[in-house]
Every structure is written in structure tokens, then in C-alpha cells.
C-alpha positions in Angstrom: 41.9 -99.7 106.3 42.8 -102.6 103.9 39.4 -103.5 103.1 38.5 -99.6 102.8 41.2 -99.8 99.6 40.0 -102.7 97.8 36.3 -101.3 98.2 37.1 -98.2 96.6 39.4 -100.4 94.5 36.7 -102.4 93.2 34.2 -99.5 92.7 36.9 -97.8 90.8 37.1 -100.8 88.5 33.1 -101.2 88.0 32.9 -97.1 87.3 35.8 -98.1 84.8 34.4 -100.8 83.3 31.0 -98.6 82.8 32.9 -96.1 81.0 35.0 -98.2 78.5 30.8 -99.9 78.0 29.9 -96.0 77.1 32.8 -95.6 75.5 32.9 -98.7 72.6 28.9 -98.1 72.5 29.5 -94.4 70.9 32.4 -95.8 69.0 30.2 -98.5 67.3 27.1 -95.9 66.5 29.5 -93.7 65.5 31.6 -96.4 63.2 28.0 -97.3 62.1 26.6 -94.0 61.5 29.9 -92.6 59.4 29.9 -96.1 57.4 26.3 -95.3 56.4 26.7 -91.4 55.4 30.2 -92.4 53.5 30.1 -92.5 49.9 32.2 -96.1 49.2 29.7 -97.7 51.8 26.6 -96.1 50.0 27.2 -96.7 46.4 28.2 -100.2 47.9 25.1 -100.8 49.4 23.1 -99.6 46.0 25.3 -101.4 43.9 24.4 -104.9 46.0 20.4 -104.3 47.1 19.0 -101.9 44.3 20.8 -101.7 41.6 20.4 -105.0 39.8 18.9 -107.3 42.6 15.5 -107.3 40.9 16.6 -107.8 37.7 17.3 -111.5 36.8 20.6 -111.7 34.2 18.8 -112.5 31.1 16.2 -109.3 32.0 19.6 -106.8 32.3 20.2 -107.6 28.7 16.7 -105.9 27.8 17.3 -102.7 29.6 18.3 -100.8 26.6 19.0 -102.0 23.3 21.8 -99.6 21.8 22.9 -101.7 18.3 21.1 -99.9 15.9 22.3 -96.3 17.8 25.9 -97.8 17.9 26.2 -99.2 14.4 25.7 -95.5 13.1 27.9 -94.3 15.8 30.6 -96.3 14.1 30.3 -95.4 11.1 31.3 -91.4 12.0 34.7 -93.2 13.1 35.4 -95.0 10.2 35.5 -91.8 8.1 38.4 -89.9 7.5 38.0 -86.4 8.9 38.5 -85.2 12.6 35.0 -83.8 12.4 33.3 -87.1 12.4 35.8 -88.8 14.6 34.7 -86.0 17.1 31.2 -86.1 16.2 31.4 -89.8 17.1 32.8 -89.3 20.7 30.3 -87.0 21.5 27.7 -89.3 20.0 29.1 -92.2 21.8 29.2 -90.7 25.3 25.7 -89.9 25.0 24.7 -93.2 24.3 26.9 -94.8 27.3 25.0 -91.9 29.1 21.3 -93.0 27.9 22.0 -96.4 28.7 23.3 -95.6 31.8 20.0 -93.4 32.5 18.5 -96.6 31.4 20.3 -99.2 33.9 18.9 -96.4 36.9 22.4 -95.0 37.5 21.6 -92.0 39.9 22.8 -88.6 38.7 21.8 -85.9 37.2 25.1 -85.7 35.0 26.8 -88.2 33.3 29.7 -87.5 35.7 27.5 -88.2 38.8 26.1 -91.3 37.2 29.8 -92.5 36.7 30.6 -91.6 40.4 27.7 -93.6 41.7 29.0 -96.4 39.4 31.1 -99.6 40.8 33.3 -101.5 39.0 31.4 -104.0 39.7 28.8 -102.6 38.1 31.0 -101.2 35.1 34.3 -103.0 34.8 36.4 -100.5 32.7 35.2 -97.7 34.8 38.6 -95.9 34.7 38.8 -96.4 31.1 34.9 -94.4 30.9 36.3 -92.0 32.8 39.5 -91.3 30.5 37.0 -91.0 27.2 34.3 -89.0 29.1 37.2 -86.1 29.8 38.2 -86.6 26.2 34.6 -85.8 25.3 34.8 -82.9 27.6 37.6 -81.0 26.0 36.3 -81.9 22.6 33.1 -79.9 23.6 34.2 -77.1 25.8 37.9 -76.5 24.2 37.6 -74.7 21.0 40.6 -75.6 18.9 40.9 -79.3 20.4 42.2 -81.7 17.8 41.5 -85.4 18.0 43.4 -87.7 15.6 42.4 -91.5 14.2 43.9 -93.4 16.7 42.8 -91.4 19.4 39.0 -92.2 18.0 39.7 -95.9 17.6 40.5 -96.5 20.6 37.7 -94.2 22.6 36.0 -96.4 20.0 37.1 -98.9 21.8 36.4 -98.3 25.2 33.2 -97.1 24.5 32.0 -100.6 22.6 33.6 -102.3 25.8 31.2 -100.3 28.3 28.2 -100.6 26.0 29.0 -105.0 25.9 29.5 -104.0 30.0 26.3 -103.0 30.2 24.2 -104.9 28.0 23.6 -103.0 25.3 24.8 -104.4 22.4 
């Protein structure tokens, strides 16, 4: 009778340790599978292997020359009506977006782009993010005022994220 007990005893224990073998296999695939269909781990993975990997640091610099683009750019902020300072953040948003286009940031908006950005890729991603919604009320908000030091320092973000990525 004893022996009866510690044979189904033991048989309970190998049945148990097949399940909890099932069980941390589906919870790796699944751990893997979820890792791989999550945004953060995907732009990760971009970011490391795609994005710049083939591009040696002195070839990054190349991508997109914006200086000449950029110097006229400034010049609508240095003027003294709210036209031109909006003018200019318009302007300037573009170029971050060609130059983006230009570094292969995936997106068909400018907004998409920016979410498949890092801040690794773009340091003062926040800050882009903070002009870009400026630029949007500018364009889709009639009677939106902007005033000098607002422009200066969108100005200033934008020139940051252009030396970010290379383009000036």
C-alpha cells in the first residue's frame, strides 16, 4: 500500500513537472512573441540594426545638408512681425521633417516619423514634439498668435534637432 502511494506520488510529480515545462515554454514564446509585436521593442530594434548601422559617423553628416534652407529660415525670425515668426515655424518644421524623410525615419507623417524616433536617435525629442504641436495650432487654428520669444526659442529647438541630426 505504501509503495502504491509513493508510485502514484512520483508519477504525480513527473506529470507536474511536465506541466510547469509546458507551462514556462508558452510563457517564453509568448514573452517573446509580445516583445516583438510591442512598439518600444520594435522602434528599439530599428533604432540599433537599421537605422544608422550602415552608415559610418562621418557618412550620417552627408544625409542631408540643410544650411543654406536653414539660414533663410532664420532670417523670417529675425523680423519683426508675427507673420514671419509663423512663417518660420512652419518653414522650420518642414525642414526637420525633410531631413528626417532623409535620415529614413518611417512615417508617413511627420508625427509618425517622430513616434518611430528614439532619443537616441534624436536627443530633444520631447522638445520636437512641443514645437511640432506649436506648428500645428499655428496651421489649423485661425486666430493663433505667436509672439517673439515664443519664435526664438522654437528657433531654438528647431536649430538643436537639425545639429542632432546632422544637418547643419
Amino acid at each position: 500500500m505504501i509503495e502504491y502511494a509513493i508510485q502514484v506520488i512520483s508519477i504525480m510529480i513527473e506529470l507536474f513537472k511536465i506541466v510547469a515545462a509546458l507551462f514556462s515554454a508558452v510563457c517564453i514564446v509568448g514573452g517573446v512573441y509580445f516583445a516583438v509585436k510591442s512598439d518600444f521593442y520594435q522602434k528599439k530594434i530599428v533604432d540599433i540594426f537599421f537605422r544608422y548601422r550602415h552608415l559610418p559617423k562621418e557618412e550620417v553628416a552627408k544625409v542631408y545638408d540643410a544650411t543654406k534652407e536653414w539660414e533663410k529660415i532664420k532670417q523670417r525670425f529675425d523680423a519683426d512681425d508675427e507673420a514671419f515668426w509663423k512663417l518660420g515655424v512652419i518653414e522650420a518644421d518642414k525642414l526637420v521633417d525633410t531631413v528626417m524623410k532623409a535620415h529614413g525615419f518611417i512615417g508617413d507623417t511627420m508625427g509618425e516619423r517622430m513616434k518611430g524616433a528614439s532619443e537616441a536617435s534624436i536627443p530633444s525629442l520631447n522638445d520636437l514634439w512641443r514645437v511640432h504641436r506649436l506648428r500645428n495650432h499655428l496651421v489649423h487654428t485661425a486666430d493663433f498668435n505667436i509672439n517673439k520669444a515664443q519664435s526664438q526659442k522654437a528657433m531654438n529647438i528647431y536649430t538643436t534637432v537639425l545639429n542632432e541630426l546632422k544637418a547643419l
